[in-house]
Each structure stands twice: as structure tokens, then as C-alpha cells.
C-alpha positions as CSV (number, residue, x, y, z in Angstrom):
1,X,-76.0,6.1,113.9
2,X,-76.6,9.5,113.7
3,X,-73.3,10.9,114.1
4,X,-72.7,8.7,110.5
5,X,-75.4,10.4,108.9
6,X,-73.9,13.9,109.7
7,X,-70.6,12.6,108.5
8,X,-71.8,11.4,105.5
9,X,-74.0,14.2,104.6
10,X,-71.2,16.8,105.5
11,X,-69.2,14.6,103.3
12,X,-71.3,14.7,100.6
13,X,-71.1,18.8,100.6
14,X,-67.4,18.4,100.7
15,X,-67.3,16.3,97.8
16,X,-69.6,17.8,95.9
17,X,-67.9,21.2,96.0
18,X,-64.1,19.1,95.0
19,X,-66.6,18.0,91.7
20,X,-67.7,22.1,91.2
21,X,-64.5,23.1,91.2
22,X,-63.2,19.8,89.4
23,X,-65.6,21.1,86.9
24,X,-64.8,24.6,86.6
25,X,-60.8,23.2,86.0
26,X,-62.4,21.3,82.9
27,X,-63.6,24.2,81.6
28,X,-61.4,26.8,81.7
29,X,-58.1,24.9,81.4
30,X,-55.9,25.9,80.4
31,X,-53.8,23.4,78.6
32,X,-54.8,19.3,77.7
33,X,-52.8,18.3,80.9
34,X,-54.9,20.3,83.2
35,X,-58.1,19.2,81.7
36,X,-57.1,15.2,81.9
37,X,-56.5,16.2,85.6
38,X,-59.6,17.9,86.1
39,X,-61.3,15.2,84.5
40,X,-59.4,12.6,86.7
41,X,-60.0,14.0,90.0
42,X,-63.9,14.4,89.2
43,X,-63.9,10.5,88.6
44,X,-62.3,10.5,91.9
45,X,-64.7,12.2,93.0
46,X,-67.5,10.4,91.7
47,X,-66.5,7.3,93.3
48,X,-66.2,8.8,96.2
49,X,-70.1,10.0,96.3
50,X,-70.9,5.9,95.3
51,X,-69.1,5.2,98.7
52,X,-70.5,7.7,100.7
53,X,-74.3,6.3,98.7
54,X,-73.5,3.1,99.8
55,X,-72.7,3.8,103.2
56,X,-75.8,6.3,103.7
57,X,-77.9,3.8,102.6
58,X,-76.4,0.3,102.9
59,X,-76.5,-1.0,99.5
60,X,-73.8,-2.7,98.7
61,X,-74.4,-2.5,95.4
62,X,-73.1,0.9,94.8
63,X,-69.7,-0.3,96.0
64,X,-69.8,-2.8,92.8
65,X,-70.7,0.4,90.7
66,X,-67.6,2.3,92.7
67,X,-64.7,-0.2,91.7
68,X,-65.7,-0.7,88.2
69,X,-65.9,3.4,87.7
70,X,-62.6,3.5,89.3
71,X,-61.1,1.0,86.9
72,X,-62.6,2.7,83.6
73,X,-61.4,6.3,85.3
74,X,-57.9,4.7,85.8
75,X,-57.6,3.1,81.9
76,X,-59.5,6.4,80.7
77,X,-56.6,8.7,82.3
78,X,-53.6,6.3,81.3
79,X,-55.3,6.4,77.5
80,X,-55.6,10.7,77.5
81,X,-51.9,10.6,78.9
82,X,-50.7,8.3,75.9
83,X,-52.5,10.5,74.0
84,X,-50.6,13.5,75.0
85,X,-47.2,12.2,74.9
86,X,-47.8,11.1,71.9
87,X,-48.8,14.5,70.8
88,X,-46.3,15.9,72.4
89,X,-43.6,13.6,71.3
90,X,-44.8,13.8,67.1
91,X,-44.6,18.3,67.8
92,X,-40.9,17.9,68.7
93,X,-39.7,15.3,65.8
94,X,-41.6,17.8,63.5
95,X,-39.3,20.5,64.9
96,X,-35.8,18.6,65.3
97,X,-36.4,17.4,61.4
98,X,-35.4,20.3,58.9
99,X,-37.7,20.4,56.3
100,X,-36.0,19.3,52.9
101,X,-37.1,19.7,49.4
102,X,-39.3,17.1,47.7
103,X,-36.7,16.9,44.8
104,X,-33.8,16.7,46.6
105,X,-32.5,13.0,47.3
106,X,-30.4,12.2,50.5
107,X,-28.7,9.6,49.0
108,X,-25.0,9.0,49.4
């Protein structure tokens, strides 16, 4: 049992530093894209630490807490990437259009 507890504790170091730099990435940027990423992989991240809880101390509770955090991370990433595309997509029909005059009419 104690060669767990050293695993789990070292993991907790591990996955703890992937959240500092996760961070960091959030921060600094530096484009939408990146942060979303960021973002995503501390989620990751953070389910991973309420595994490793769960397993240092047995709770299965924090298991329960796990899978529903991964669920909202995975509808929270899939809504910021809509959002993007989106953004994206409205930047390049703004530049394809040419910008006509209010008075002219485009009739045939």
C-alpha cells in the first residue's frame, strides 16, 4: 500500500505542474484557439487530481464528481469551438462580400 501512496502523491506533483503550465498557456495565449486548449487540458487535469483524491483516499465519491466534470469540460470545449468557427466563419463572409452602397439596388 505504500508503494500506491508514492504513486499517487508523485502523481499529484505531475499533475499539478500540467495545471501550472495549463495555466500559464491561458494566460499568455496567444490566440482564442490556444486559450480553449489551455483551458481544456486543465479540465483534464482537474479530473485527473479527483481520480488520484479518490484513489488516495478511497472515496468513491470523487469519482462521481470526476465524470460529471468531464462531461461539462467536454460540452464546455465543443460550445468555445462553435464559437470560434463561427467567428471565424462571419470574418471571412465579411471579407468575400464587397461592400456596396446603401442607394444602389442589385436588382435585375
Amino acid at each position: 500500500m505504500e508503494i500506491l501512496q508514492t504513486a499517487v502523491d508523485i502523481a499529484f506533483v505531475i499533475v499539478m505542474l500540467g495545471v501550472l503550465f495549463a495555466f500559464i498557456r491561458l494566460i499568455k495565449g496567444p490566440s482564442l484557439p490556444d486559450r480553449i486548449v489551455a483551458l481544456d487540458m486543465m479540465t483534464v487535469q482537474i479530473v485527473a487530481i479527483c481520480a488520484l483524491f479518490a484513489i488516495s483516499s478511497g472515496e468513491t465519491a470523487f469519482l462521481d464528481v470526476a465524470i460529471v466534470l468531464a462531461l461539462v469540460g467536454f460540452l464546455a470545449t465543443v460550445a468555445l469551438a462553435r464559437f470560434v468557427e463561427r467567428r471565424e466563419a462571419g470574418n471571412d463572409d465579411q471579407a468575400l462580400t464587397p461592400d456596396l452602397p446603401q442607394d444602389e439596388e442589385t436588382g435585375p
